[in-house]
PDB file with SEQRES, HELIX, SHEET and CRYST1 records, atoms N, CA, C and O in Angstrom:
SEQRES   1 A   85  UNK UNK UNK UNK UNK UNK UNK UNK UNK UNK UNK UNK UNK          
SEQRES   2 A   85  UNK UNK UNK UNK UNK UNK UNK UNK UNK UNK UNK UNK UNK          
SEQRES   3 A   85  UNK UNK UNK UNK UNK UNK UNK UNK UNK UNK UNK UNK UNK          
SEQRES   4 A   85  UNK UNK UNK UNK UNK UNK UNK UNK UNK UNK UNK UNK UNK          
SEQRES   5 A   85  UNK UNK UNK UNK UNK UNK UNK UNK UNK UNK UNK UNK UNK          
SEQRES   6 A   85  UNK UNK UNK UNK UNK UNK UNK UNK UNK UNK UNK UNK UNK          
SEQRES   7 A   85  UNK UNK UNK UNK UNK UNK UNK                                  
HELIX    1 AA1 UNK A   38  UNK A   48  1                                  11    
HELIX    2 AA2 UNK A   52  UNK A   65  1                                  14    
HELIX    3 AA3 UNK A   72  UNK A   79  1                                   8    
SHEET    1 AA1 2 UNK A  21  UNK A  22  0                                        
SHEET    2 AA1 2 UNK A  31  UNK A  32 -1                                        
CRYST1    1.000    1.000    1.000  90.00  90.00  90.00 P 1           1          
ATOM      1  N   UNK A   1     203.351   8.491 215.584  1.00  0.00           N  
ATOM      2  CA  UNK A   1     202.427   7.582 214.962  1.00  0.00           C  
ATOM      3  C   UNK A   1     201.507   7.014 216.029  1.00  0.00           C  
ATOM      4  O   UNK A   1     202.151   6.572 216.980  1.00  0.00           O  
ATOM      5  N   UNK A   2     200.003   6.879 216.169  1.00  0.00           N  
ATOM      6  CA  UNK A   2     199.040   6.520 217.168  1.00  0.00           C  
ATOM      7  C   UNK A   2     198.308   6.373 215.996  1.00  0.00           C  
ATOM      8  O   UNK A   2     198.326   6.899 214.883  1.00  0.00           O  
ATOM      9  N   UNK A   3     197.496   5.292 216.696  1.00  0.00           N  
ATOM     10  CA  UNK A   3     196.407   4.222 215.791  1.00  0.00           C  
ATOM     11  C   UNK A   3     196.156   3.173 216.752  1.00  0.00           C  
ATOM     12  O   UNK A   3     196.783   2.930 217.783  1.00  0.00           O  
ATOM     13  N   UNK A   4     195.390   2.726 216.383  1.00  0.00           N  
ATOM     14  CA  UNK A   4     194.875   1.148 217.190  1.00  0.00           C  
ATOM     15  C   UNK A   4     195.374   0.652 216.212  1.00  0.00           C  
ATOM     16  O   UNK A   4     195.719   0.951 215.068  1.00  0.00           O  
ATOM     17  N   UNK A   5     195.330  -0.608 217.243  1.00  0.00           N  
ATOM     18  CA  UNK A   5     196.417  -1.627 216.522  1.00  0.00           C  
ATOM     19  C   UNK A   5     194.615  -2.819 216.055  1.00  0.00           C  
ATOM     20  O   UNK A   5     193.431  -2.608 216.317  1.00  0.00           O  
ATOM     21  N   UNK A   6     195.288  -3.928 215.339  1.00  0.00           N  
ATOM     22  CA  UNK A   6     194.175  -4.919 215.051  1.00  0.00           C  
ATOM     23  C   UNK A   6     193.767  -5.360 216.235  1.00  0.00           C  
ATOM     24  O   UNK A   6     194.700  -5.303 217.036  1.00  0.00           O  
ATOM     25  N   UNK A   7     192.653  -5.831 216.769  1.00  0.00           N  
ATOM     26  CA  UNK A   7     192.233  -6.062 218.094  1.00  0.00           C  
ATOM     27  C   UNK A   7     192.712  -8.050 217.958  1.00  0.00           C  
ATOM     28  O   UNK A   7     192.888  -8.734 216.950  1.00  0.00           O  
ATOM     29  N   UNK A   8     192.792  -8.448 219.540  1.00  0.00           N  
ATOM     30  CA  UNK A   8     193.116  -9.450 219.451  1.00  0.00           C  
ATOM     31  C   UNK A   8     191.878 -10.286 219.679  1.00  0.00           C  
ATOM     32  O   UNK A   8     190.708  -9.905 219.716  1.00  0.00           O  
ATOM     33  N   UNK A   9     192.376 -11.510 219.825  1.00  0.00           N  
ATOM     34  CA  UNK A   9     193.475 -12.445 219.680  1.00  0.00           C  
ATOM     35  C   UNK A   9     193.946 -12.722 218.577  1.00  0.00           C  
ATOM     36  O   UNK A   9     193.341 -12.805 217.508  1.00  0.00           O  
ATOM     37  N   UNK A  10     195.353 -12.919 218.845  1.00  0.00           N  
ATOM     38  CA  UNK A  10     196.260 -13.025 217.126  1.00  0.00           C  
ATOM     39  C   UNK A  10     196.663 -14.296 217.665  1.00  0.00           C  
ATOM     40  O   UNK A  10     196.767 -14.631 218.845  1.00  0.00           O  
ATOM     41  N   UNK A  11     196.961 -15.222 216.179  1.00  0.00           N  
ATOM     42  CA  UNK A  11     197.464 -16.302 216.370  1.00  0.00           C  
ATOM     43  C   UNK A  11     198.634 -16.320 215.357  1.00  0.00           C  
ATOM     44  O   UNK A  11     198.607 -15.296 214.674  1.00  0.00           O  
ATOM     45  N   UNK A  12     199.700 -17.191 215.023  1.00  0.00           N  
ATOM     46  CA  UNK A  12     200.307 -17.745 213.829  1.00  0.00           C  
ATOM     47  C   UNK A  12     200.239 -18.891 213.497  1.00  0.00           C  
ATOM     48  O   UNK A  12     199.567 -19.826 213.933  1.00  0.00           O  
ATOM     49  N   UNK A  13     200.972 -18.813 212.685  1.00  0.00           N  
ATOM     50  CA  UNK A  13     200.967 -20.680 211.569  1.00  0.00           C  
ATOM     51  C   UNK A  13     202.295 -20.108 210.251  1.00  0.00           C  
ATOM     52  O   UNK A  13     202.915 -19.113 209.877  1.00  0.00           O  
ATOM     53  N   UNK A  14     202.128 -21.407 210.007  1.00  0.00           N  
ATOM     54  CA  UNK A  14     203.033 -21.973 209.187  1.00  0.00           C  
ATOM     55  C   UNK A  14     202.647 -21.807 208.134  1.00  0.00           C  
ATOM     56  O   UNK A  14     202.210 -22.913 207.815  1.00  0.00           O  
ATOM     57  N   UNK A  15     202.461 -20.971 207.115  1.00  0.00           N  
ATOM     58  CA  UNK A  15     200.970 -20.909 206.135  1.00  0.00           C  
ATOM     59  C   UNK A  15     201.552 -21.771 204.945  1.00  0.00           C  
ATOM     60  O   UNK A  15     200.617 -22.390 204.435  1.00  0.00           O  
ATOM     61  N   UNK A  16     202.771 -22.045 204.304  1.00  0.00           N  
ATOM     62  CA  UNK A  16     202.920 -22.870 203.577  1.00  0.00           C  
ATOM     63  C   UNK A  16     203.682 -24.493 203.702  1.00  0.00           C  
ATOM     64  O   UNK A  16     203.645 -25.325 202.796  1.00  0.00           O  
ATOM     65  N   UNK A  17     204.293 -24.670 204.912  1.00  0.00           N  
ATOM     66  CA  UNK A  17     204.396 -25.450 205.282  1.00  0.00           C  
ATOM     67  C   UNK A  17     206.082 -26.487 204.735  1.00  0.00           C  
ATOM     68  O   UNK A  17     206.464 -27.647 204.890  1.00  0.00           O  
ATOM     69  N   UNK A  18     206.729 -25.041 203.970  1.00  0.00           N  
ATOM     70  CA  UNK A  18     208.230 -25.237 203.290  1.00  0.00           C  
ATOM     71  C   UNK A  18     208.972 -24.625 204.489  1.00  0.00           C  
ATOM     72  O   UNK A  18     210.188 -24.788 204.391  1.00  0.00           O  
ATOM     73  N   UNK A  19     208.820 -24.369 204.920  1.00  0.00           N  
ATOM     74  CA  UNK A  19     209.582 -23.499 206.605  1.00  0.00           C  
ATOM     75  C   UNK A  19     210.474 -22.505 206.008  1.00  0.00           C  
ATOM     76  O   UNK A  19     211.697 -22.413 205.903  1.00  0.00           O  
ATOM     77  N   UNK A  20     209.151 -21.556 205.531  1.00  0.00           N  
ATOM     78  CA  UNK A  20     209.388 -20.420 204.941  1.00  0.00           C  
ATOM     79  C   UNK A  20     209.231 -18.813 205.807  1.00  0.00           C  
ATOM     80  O   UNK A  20     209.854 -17.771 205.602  1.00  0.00           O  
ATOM     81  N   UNK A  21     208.304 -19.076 206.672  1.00  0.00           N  
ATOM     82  CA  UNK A  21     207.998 -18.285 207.565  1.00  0.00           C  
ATOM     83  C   UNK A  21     206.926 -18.934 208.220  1.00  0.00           C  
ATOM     84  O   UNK A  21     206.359 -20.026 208.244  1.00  0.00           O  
ATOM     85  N   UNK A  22     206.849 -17.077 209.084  1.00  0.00           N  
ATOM     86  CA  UNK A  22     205.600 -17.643 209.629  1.00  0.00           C  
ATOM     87  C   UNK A  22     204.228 -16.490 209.980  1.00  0.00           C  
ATOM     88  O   UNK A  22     204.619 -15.620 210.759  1.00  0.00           O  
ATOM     89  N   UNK A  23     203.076 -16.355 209.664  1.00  0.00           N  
ATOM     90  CA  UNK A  23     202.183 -15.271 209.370  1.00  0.00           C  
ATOM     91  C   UNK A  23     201.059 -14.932 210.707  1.00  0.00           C  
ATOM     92  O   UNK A  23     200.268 -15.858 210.889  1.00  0.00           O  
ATOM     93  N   UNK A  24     200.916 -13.888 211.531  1.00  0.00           N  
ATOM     94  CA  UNK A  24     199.543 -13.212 211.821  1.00  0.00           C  
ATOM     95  C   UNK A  24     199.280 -13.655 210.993  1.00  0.00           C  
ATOM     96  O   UNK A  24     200.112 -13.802 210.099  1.00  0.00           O  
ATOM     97  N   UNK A  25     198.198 -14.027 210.878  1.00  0.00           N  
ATOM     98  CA  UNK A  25     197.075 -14.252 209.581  1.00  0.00           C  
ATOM     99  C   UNK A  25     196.019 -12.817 210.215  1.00  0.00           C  
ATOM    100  O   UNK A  25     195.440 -12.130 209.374  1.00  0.00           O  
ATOM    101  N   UNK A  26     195.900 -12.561 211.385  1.00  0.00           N  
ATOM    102  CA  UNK A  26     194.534 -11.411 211.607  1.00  0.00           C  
ATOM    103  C   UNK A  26     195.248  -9.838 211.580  1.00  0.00           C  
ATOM    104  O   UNK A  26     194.665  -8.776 211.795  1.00  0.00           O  
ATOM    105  N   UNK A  27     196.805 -10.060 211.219  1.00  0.00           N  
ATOM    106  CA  UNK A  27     197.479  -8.846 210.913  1.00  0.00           C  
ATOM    107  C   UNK A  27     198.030  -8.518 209.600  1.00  0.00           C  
ATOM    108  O   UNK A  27     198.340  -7.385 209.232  1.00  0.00           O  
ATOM    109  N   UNK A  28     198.146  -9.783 208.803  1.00  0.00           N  
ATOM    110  CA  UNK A  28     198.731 -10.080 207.518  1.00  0.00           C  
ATOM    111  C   UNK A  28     200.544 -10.332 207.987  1.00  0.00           C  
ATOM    112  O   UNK A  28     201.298 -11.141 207.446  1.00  0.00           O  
ATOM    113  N   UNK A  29     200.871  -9.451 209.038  1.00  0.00           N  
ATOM    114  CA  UNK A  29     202.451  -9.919 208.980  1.00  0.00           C  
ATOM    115  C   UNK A  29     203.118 -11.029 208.576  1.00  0.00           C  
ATOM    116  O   UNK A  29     202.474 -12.072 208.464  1.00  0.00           O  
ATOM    117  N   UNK A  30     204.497 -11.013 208.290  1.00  0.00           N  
ATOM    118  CA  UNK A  30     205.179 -12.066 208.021  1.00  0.00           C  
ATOM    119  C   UNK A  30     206.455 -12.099 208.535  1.00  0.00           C  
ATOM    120  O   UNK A  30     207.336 -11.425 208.002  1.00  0.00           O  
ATOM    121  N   UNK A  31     206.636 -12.654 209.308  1.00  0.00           N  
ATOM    122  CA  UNK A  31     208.112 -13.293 210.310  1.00  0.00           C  
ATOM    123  C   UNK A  31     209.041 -14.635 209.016  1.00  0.00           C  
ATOM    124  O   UNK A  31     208.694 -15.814 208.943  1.00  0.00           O  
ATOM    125  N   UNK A  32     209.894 -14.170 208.390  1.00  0.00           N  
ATOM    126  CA  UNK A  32     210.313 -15.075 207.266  1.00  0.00           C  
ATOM    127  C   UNK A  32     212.106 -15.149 208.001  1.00  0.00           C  
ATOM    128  O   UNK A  32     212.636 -14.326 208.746  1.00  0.00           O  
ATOM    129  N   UNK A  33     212.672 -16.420 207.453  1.00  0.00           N  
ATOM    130  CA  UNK A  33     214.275 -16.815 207.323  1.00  0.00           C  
ATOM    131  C   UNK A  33     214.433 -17.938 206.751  1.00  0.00           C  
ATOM    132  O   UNK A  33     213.700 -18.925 206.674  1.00  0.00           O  
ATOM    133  N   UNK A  34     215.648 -17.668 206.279  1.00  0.00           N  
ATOM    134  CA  UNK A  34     215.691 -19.099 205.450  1.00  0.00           C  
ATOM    135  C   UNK A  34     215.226 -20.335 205.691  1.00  0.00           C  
ATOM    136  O   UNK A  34     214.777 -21.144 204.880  1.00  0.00           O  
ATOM    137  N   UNK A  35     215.428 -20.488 207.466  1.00  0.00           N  
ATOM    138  CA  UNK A  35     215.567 -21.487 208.353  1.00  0.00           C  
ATOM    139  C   UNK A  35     214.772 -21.059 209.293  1.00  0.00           C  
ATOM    140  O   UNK A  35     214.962 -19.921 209.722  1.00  0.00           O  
ATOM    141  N   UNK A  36     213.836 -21.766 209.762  1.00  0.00           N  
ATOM    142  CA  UNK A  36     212.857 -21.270 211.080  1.00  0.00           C  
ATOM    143  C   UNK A  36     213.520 -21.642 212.299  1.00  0.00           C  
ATOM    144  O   UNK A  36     213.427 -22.822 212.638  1.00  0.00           O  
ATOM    145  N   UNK A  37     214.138 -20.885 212.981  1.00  0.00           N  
ATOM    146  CA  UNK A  37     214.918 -20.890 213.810  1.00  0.00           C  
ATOM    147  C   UNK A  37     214.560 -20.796 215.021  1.00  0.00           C  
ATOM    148  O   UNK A  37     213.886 -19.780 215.192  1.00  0.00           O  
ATOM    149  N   UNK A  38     214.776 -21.671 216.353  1.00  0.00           N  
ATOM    150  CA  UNK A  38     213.986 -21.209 217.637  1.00  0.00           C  
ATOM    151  C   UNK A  38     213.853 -19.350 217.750  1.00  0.00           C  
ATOM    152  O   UNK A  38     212.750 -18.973 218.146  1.00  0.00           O  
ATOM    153  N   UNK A  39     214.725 -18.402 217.484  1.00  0.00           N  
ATOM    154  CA  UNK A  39     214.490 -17.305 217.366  1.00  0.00           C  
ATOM    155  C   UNK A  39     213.536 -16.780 217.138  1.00  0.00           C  
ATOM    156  O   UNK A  39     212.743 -16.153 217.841  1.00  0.00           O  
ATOM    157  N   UNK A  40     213.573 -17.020 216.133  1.00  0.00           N  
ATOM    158  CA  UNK A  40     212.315 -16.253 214.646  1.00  0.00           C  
ATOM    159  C   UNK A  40     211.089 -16.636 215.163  1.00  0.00           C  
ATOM    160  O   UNK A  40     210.241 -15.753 215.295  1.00  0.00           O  
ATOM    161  N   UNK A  41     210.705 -18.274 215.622  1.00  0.00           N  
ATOM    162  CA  UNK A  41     209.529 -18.748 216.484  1.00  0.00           C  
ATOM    163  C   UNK A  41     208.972 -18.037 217.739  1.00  0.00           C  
ATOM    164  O   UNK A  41     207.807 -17.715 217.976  1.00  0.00           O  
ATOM    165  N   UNK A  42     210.205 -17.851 218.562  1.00  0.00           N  
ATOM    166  CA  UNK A  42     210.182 -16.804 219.980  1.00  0.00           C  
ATOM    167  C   UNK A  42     209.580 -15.818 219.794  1.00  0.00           C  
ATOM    168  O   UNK A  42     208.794 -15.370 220.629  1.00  0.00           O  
ATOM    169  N   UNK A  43     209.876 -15.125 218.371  1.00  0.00           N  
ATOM    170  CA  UNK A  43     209.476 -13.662 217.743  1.00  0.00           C  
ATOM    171  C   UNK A  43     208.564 -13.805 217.838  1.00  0.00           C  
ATOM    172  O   UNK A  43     208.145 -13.476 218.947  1.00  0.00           O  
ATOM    173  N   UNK A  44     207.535 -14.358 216.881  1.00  0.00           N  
ATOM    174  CA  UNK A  44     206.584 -14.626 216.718  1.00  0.00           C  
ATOM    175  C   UNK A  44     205.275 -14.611 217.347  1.00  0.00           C  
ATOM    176  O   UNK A  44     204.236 -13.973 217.177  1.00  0.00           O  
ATOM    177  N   UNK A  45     205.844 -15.922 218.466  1.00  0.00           N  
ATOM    178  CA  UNK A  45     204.905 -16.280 219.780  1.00  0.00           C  
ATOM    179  C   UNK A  45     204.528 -14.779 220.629  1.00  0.00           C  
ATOM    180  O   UNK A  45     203.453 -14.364 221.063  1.00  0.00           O  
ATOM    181  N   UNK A  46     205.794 -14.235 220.650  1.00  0.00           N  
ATOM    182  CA  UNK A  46     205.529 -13.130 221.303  1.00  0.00           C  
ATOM    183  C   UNK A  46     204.888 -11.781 220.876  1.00  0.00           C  
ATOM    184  O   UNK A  46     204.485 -10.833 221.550  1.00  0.00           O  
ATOM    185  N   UNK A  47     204.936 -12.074 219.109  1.00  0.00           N  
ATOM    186  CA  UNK A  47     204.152 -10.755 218.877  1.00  0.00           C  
ATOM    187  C   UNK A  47     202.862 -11.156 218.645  1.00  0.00           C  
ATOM    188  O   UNK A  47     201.948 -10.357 218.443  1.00  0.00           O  
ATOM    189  N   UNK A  48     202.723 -12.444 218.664  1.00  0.00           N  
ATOM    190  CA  UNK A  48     201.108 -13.159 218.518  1.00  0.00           C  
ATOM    191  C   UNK A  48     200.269 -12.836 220.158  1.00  0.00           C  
ATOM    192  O   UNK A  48     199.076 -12.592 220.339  1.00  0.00           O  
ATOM    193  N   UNK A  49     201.407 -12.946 221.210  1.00  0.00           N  
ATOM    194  CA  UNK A  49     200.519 -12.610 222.025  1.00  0.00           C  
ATOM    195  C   UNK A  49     200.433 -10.995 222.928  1.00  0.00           C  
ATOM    196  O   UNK A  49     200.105 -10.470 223.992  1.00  0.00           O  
ATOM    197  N   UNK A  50     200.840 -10.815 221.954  1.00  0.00           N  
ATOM    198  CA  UNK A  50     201.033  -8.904 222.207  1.00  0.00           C  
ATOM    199  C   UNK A  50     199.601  -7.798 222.398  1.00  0.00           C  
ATOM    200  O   UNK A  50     199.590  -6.608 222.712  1.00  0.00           O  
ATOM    201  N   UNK A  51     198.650  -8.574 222.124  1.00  0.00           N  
ATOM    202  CA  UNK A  51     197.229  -7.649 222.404  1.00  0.00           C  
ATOM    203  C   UNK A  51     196.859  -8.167 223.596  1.00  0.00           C  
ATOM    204  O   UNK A  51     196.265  -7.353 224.303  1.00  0.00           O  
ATOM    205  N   UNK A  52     197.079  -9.769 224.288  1.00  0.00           N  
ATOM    206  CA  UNK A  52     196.669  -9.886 225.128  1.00  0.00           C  
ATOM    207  C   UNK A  52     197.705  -9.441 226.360  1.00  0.00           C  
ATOM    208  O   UNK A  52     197.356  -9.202 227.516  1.00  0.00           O  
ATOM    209  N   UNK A  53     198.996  -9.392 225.860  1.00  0.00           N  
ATOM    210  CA  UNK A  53     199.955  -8.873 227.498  1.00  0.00           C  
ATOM    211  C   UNK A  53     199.591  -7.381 227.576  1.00  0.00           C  
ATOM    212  O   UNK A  53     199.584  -6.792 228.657  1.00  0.00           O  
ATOM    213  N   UNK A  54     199.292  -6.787 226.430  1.00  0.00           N  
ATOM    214  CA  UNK A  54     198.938  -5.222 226.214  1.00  0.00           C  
ATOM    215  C   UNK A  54     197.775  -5.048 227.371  1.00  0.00           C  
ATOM    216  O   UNK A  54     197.821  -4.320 228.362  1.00  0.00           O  
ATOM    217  N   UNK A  55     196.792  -5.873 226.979  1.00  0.00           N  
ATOM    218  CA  UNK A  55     195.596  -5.761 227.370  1.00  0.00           C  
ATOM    219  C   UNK A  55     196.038  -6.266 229.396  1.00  0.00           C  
ATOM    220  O   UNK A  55     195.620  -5.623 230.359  1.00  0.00           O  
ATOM    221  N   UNK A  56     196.753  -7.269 229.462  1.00  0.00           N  
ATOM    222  CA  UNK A  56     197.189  -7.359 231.224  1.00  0.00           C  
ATOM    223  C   UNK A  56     197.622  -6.527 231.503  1.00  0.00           C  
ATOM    224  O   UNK A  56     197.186  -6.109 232.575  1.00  0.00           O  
ATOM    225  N   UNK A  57     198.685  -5.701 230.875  1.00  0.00           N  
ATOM    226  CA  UNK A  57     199.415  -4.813 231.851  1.00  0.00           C  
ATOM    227  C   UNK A  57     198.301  -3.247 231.573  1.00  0.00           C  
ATOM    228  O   UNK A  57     198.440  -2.278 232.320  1.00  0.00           O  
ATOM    229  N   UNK A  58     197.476  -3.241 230.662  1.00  0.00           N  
ATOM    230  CA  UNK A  58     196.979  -1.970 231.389  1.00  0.00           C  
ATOM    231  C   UNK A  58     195.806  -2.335 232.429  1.00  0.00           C  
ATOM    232  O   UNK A  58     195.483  -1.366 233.116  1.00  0.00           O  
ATOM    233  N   UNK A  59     195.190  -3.370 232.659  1.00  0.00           N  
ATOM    234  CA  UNK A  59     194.361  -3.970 233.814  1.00  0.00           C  
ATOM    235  C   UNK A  59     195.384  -4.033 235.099  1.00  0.00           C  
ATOM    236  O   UNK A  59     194.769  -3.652 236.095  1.00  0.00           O  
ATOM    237  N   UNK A  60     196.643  -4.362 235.385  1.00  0.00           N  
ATOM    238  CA  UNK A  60     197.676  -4.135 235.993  1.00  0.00           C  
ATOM    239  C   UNK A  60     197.726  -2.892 236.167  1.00  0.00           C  
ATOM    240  O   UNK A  60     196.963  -2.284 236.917  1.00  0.00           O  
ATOM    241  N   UNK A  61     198.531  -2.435 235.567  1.00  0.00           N  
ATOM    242  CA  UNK A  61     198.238  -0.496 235.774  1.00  0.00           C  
ATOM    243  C   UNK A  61     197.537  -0.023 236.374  1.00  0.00           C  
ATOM    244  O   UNK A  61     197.915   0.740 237.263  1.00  0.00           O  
ATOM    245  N   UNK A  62     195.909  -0.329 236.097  1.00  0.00           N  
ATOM    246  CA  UNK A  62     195.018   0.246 236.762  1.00  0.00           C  
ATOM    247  C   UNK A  62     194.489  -0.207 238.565  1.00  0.00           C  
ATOM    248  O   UNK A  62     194.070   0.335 239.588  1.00  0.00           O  
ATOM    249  N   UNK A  63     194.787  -1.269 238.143  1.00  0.00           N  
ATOM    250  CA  UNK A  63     194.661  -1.866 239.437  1.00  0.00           C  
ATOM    251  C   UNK A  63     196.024  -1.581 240.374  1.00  0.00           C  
ATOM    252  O   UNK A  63     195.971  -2.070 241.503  1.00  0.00           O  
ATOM    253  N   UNK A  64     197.200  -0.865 240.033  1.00  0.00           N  
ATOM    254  CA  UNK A  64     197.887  -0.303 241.033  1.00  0.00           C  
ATOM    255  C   UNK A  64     197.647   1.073 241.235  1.00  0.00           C  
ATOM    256  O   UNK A  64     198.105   1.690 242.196  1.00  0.00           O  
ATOM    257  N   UNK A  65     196.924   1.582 240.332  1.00  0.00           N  
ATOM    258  CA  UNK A  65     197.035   2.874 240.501  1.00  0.00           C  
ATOM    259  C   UNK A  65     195.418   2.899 241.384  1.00  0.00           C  
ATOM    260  O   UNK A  65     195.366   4.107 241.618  1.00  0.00           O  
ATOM    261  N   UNK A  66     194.714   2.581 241.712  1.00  0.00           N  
ATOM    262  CA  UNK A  66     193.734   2.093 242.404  1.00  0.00           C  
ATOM    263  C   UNK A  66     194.268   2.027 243.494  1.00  0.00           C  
ATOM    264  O   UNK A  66     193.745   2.643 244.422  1.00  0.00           O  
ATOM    265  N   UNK A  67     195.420   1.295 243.708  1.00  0.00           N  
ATOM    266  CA  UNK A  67     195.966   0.734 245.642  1.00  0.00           C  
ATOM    267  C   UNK A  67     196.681   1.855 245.725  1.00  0.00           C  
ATOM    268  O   UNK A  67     197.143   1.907 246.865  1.00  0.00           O  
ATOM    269  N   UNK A  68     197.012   2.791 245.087  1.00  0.00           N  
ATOM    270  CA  UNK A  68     197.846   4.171 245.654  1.00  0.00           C  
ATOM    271  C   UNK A  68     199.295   3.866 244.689  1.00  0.00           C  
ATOM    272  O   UNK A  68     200.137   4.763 244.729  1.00  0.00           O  
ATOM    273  N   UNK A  69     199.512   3.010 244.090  1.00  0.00           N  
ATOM    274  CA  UNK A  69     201.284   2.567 244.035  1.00  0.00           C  
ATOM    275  C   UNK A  69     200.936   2.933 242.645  1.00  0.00           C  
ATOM    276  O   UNK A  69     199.868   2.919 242.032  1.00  0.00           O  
ATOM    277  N   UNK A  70     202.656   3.402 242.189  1.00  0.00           N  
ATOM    278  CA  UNK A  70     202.717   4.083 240.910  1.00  0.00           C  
ATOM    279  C   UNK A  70     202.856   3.414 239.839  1.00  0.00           C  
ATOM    280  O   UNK A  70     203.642   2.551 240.229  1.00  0.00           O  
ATOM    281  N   UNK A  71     202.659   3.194 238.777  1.00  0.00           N  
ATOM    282  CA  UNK A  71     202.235   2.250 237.820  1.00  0.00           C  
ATOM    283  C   UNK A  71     203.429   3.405 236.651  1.00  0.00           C  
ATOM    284  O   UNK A  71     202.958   3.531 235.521  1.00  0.00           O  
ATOM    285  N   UNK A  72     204.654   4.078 236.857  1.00  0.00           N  
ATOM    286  CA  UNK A  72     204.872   5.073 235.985  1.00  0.00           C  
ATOM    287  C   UNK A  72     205.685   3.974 234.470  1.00  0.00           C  
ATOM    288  O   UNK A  72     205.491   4.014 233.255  1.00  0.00           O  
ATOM    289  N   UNK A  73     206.618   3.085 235.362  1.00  0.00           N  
ATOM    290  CA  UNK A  73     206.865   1.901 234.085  1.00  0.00           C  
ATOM    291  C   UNK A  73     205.958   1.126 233.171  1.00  0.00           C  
ATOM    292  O   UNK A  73     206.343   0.792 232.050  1.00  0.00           O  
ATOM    293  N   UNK A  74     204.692   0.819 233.654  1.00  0.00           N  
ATOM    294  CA  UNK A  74     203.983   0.352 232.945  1.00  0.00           C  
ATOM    295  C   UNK A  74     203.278   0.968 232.042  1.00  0.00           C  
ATOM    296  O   UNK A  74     202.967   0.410 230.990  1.00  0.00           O  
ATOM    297  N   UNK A  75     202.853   2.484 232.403  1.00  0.00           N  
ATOM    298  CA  UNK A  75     202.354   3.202 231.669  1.00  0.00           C  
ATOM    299  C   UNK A  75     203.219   3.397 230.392  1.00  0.00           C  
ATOM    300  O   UNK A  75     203.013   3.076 229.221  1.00  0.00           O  
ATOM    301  N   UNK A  76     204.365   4.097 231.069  1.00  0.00           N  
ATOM    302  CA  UNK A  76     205.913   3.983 229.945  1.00  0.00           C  
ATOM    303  C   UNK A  76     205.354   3.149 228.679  1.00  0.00           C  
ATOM    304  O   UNK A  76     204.872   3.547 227.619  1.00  0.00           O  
ATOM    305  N   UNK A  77     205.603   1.791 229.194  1.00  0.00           N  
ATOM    306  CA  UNK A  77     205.091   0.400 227.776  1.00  0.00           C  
ATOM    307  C   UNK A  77     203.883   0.515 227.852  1.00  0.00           C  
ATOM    308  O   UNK A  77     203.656  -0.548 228.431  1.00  0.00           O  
ATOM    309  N   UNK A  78     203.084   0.893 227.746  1.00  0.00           N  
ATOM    310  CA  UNK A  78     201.606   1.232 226.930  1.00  0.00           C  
ATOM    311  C   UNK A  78     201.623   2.182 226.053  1.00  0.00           C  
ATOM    312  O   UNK A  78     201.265   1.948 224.899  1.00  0.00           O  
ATOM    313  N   UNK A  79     202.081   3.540 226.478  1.00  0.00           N  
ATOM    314  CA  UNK A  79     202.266   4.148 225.617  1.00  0.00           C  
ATOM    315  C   UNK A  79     203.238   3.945 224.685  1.00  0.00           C  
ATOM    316  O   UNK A  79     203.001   4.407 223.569  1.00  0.00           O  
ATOM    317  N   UNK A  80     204.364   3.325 224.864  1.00  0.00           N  
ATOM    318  CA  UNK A  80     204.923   2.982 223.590  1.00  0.00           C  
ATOM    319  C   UNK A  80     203.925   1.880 222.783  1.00  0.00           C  
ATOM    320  O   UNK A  80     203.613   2.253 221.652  1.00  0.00           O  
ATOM    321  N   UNK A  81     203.659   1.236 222.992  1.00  0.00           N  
ATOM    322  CA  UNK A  81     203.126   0.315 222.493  1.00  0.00           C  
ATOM    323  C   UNK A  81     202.123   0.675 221.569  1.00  0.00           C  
ATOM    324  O   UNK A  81     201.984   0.152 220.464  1.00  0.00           O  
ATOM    325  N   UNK A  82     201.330   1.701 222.105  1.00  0.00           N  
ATOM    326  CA  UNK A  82     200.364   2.576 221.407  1.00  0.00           C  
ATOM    327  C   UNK A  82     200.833   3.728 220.349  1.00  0.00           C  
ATOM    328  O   UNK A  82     200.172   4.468 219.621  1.00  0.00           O  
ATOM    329  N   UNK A  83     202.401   3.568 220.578  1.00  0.00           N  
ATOM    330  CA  UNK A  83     203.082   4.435 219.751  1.00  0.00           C  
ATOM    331  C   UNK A  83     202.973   5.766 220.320  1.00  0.00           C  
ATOM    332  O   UNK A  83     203.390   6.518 219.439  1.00  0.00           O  
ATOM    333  N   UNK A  84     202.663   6.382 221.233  1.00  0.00           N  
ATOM    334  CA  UNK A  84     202.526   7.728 221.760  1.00  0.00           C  
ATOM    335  C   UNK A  84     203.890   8.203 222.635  1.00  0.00           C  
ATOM    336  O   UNK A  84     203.919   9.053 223.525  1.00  0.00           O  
ATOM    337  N   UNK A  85     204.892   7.482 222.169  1.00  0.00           N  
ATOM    338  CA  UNK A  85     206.596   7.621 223.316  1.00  0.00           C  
ATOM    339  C   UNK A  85     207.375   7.435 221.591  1.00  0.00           C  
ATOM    340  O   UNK A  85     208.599   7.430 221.464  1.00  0.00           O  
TER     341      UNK A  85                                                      
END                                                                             
């Protein structure tokens, strides 16, 4: 599976405010539990900021592979990320 993903910046929220979940609104996703749990929040935060660490580590990448040093792990998580692993 390869596709672009929605371009960022993604944010979340609370969209109904019963602590029901919690939504991308610029992806439509939904992170839901009974109970909003520091977990489920962690989740979240982190897939909200997933276009922009995407977007560091291949500026990272490139900029080692520029100084001579091998960038082969980082590439690794890009391409997964991009779904191409």
């Amino acid at each position: 599976m390869s596709g672009r993903h929605t371009p960022g910046p993604w944010s979340f929220r609370e969209p109904n405010g019963r602590g029901m979940g919690y939504q991308i609104p610029e992806t439509g996703a939904w992170f839901g539990s009974r109970t909003l749990d520091p977990e489920t929040l962690a989740n979240v935060r982190l897939c909200a900021a997933s276009p922009d660490l995407l977007e560091a580590l291949e500026s990272c990448a490139t900029r080692m592979e520029c100084a001579g040093l091998m960038a082969t792990d980082a590439r690794f998580a890009i391409a997964k990320a991009r779904g191409e692993k």
